[in-house]
C-alpha positions as CSV (number, residue, x, y, z in Angstrom):
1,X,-3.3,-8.9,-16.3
2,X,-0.1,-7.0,-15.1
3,X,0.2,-4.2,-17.4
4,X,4.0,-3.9,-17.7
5,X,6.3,-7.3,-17.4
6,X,10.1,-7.3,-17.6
7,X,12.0,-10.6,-18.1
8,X,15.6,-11.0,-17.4
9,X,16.5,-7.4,-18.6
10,X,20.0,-6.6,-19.1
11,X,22.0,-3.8,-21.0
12,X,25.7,-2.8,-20.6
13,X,27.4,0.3,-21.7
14,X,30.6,-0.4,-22.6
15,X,31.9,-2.3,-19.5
16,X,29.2,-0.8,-17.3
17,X,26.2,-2.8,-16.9
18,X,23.6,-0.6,-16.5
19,X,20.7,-3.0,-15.7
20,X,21.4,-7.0,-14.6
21,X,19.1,-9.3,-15.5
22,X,15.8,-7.2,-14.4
23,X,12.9,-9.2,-13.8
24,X,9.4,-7.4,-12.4
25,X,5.7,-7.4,-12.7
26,X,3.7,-4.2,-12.5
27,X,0.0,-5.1,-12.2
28,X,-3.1,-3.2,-13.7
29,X,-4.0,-0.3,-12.2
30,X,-1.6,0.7,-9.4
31,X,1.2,3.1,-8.5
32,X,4.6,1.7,-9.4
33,X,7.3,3.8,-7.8
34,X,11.1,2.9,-9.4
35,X,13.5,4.1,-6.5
36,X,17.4,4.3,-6.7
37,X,20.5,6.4,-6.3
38,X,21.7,8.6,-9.0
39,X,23.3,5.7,-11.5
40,X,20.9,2.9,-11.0
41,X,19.6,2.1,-14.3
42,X,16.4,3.7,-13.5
43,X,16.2,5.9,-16.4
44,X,17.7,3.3,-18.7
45,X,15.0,1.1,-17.7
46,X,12.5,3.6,-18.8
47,X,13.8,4.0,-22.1
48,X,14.0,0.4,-23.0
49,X,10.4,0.1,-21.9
50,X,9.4,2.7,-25.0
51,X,12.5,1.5,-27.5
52,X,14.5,4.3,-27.1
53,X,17.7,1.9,-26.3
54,X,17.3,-1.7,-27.2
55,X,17.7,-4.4,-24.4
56,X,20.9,-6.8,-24.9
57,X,18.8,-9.8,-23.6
58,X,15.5,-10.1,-21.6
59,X,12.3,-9.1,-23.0
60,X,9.6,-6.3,-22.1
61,X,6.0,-7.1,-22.6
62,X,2.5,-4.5,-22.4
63,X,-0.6,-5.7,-21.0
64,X,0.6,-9.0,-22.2
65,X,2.0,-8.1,-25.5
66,X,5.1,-7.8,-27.4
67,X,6.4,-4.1,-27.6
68,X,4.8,-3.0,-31.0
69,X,4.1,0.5,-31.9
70,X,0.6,-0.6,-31.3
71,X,1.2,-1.6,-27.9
72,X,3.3,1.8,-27.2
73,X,0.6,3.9,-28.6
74,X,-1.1,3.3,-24.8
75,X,1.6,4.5,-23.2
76,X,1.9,8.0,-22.4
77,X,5.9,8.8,-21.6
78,X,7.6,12.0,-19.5
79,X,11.2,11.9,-20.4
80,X,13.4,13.6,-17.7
81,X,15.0,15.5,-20.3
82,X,11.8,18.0,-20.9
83,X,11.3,18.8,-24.7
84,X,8.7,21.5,-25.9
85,X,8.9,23.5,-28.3
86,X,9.6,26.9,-26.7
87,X,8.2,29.1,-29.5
88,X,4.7,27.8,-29.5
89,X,1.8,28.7,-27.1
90,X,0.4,26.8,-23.9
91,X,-2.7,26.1,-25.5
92,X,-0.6,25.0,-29.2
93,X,1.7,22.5,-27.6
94,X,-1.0,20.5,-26.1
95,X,-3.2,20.9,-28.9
96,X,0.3,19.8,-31.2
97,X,0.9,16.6,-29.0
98,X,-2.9,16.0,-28.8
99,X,-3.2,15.5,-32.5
100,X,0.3,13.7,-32.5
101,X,-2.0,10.7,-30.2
102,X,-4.5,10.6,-32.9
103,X,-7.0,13.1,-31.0
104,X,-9.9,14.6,-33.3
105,X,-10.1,18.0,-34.2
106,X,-13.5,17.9,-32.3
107,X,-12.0,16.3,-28.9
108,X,-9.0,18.9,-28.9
109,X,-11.6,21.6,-28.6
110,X,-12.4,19.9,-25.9
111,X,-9.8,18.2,-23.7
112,X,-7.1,21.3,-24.5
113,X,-9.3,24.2,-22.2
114,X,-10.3,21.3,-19.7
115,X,-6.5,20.5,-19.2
116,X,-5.3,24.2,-19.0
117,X,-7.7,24.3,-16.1
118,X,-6.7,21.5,-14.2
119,X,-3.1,22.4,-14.2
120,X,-4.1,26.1,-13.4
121,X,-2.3,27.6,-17.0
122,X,-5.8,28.9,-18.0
123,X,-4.6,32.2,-17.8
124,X,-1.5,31.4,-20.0
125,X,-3.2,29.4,-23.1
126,X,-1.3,32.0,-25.3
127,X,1.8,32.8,-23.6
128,X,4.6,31.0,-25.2
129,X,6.4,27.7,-23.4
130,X,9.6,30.0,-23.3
131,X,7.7,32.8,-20.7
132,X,6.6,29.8,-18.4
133,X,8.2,29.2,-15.2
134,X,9.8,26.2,-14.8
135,X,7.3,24.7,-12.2
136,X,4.5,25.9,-15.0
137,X,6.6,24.2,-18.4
138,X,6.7,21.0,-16.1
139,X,2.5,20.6,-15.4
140,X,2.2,22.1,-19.2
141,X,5.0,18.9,-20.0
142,X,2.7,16.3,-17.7
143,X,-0.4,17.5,-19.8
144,X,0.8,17.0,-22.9
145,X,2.2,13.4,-21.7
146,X,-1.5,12.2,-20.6
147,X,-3.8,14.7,-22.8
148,X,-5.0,11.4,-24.6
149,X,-5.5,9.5,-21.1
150,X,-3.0,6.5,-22.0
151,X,-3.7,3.1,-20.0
152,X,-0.2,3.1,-18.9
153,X,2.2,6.2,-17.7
154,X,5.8,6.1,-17.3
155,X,7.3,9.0,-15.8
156,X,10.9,10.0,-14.9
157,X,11.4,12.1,-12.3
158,X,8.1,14.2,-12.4
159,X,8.1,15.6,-8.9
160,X,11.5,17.2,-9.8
161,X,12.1,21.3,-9.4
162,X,8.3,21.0,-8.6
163,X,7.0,23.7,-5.6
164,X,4.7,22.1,-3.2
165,X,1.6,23.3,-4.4
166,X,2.0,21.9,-7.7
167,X,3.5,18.9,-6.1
168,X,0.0,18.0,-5.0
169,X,-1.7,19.0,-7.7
170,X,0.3,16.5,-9.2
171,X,0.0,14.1,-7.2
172,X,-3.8,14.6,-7.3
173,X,-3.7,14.0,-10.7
174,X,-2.1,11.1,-10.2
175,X,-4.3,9.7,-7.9
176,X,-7.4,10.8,-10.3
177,X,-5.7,8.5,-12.9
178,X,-5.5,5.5,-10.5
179,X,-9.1,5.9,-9.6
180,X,-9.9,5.6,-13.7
181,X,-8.0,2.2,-13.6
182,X,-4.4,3.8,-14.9
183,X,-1.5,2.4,-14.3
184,X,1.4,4.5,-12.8
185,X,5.0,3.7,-13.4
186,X,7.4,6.5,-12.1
187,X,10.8,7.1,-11.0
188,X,12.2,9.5,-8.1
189,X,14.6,10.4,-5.7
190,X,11.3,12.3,-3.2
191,X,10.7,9.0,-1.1
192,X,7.7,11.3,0.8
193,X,6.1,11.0,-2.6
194,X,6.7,7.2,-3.2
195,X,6.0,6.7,0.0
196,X,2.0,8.9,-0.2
197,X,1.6,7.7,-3.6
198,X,2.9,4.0,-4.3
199,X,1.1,0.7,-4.0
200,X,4.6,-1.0,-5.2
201,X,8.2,-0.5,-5.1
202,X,11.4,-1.5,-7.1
203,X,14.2,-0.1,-5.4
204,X,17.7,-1.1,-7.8
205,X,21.3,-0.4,-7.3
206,X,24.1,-0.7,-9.8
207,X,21.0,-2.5,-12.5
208,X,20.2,-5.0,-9.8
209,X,16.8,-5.5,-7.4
210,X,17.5,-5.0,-4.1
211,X,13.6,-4.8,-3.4
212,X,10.4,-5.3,-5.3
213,X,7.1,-5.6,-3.6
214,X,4.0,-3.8,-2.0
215,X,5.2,-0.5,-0.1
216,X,3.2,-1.6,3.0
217,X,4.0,-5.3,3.3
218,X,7.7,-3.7,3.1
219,X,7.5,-1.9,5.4
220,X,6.3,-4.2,8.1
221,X,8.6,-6.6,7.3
222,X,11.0,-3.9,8.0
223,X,10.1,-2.6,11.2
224,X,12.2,-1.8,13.8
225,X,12.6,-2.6,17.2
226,X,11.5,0.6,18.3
227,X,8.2,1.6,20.0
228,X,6.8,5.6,19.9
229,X,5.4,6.3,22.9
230,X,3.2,9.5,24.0
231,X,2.7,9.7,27.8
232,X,1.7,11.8,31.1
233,X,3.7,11.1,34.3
234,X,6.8,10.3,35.4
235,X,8.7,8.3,33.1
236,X,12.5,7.9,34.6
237,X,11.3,4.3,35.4
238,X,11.0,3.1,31.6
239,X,14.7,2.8,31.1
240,X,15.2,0.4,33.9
241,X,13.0,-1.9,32.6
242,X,14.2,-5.3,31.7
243,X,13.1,-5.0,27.9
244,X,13.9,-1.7,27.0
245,X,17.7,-0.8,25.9
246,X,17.5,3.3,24.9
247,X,15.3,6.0,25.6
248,X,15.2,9.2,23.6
249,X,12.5,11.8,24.6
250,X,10.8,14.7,23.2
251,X,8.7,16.7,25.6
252,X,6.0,14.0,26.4
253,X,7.3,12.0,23.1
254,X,9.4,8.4,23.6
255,X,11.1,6.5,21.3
256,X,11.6,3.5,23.3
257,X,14.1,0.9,21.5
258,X,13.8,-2.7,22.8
259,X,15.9,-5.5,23.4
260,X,16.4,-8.2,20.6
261,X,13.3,-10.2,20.6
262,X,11.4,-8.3,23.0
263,X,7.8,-7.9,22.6
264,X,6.3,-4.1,22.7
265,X,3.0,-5.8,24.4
266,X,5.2,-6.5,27.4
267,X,6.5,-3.2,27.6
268,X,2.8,-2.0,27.2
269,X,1.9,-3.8,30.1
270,X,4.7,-2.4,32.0
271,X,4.1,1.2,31.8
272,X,0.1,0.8,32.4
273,X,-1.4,2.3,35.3
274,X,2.4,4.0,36.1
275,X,1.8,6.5,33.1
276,X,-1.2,7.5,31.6
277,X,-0.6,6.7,27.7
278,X,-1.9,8.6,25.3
279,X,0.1,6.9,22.0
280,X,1.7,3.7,21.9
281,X,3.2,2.0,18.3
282,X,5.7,0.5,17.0
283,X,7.7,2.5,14.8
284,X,7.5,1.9,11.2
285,X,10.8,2.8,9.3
286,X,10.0,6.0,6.8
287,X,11.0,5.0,3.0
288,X,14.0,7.1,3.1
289,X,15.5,5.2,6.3
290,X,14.7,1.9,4.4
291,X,16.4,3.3,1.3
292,X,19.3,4.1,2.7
293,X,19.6,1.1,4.6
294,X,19.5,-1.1,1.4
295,X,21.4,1.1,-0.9
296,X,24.0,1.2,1.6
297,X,24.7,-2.4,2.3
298,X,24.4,-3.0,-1.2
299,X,27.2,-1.0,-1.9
300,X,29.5,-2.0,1.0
């Protein structure tokens, strides 16, 4: 079962329409990373998924049910806006948003100290939000978003601001979730962390999908005709060779880039026993490169 479906999505803002006609399946249990520019209709997406804006047309279905309160209430949400309340304690706020997800008085006692551990605020469970750094309000914000371990998490922009040690201990978190069959839906503008992190990708443009599908199918389908090449010997001879149209090298580092149609087997077999080779693969393009790629012929 797919735990999040969106059918024909659409909702406009005056004369701007924000999202067209969005149509995407996130299945049970993986990493969903929503990618855009700034302006996309990421974050509007998001909000129509927990009824803060209402959809013009299209529908939005959880693990295979209408969006009731029922069906929200396994949902755990992290606006991009952060909201706590500034004047209570560490330890209060999750305790506060705990109860607020129907958590006993008994399982507080328990789950509150366990999460101040794992996002390394132990030491502040009675400082107040208002004397946390900013990296520190943002793990104390995640916490309070998952404290009742919700089946599905949405989160917008939860990398942002972050340093990168509590980048990974996000991330870890993240990945600790996945392992207990969560499912991950989150936006961002870091594509290293989409790209560590995601099984699946959306990436829209002006409310419309310019790609939706499994990050490492993607990204073979994308791959370039380049080959990265690590070497010992002489290589001047690599650039005469009938395949190969550029070569840009970095101490004993090529980036070979072949001709249209060529295959990097051949030039393999070309450059054994003239060079010892120590690396030889095709380059596969980064997320960013692909990103930009898109998002820029989409708007030409």
């Amino acid at each position: 079962m797919d735990a999040l479906e969106l059918n024909g999505v659409c909702k406009s803002f005056g004369q701007v329409r924000a999202v067209d006609n969005l149509t995407a399946k996130i299945p049970a249990g993986s990493i969903y990373g929503f990618l855009g520019p700034n302006g996309a209709g990421k974050t509007t997406t998001l909000r129509m998924i927990m009824s803060i804006i209402r959809p013009d047309a299209g529908s939005i279905s959880v693990f295979g049910n209408n969006l009731t309160e029922k069906a929200k209430s396994h949902i755990g949400y992290m606006p991009e806006e952060r909201g706590l309340y500034r004047k209570m304690t560490v330890s209060g706020i999750l305790a506060f948003f705990g109860a607020l997800k129907g958590l006993s008085s008994s399982e507080l006692g328990r789950v509150v100290p366990a999460w101040l551990k794992r996002i390394e605020l132990s030491d502040r469970a009675n400082k107040k939000v208002e004397d946390l750094s900013r990296g520190m309000h943002q793990k104390l914000q995640f916490a309070a978003t998952v404290i009742n371990e919700p089946d599905l998490l949405i989160l917008d922009e939860p990398f942002s601001g972050l340093d990168p040690l509590n980048l990974d201990l996000l991330k870890d978190i993240i990945l600790e979730m996945k392992g207990k069959g969560k499912t991950i839906i989150f936006s961002t503008h870091d594509m290293h962390g989409a790209e560590t992190l995601c099984d699946y990708i959306l990436l829209i443009n002006k409310g419309k999908i310019i790609l939706d599908g499994k990050l490492g199918d993607i990204r073979s389908q994308k791959a370039s005709n380049a080959v990265i090449v690590e070497v010992e010997g002489e290589t001047g001879f690599i650039k005469t060779l009938p395949m190969v149209t550029k070569v840009e090298s970095q101490q004993n580092t090529l980036e070979i880039t072949l001709g249209k149609g060529a295959d990097p087997q051949e030039l393999l077999k070309a450059i054994v026993g003239k060079v010892r080779v120590r690396k030889f693969e095709v380059k596969m393009p980064s997320l960013h490169e692909i990103f930009v790629t898109l998002v820029g012929a989409s708007n030409a």
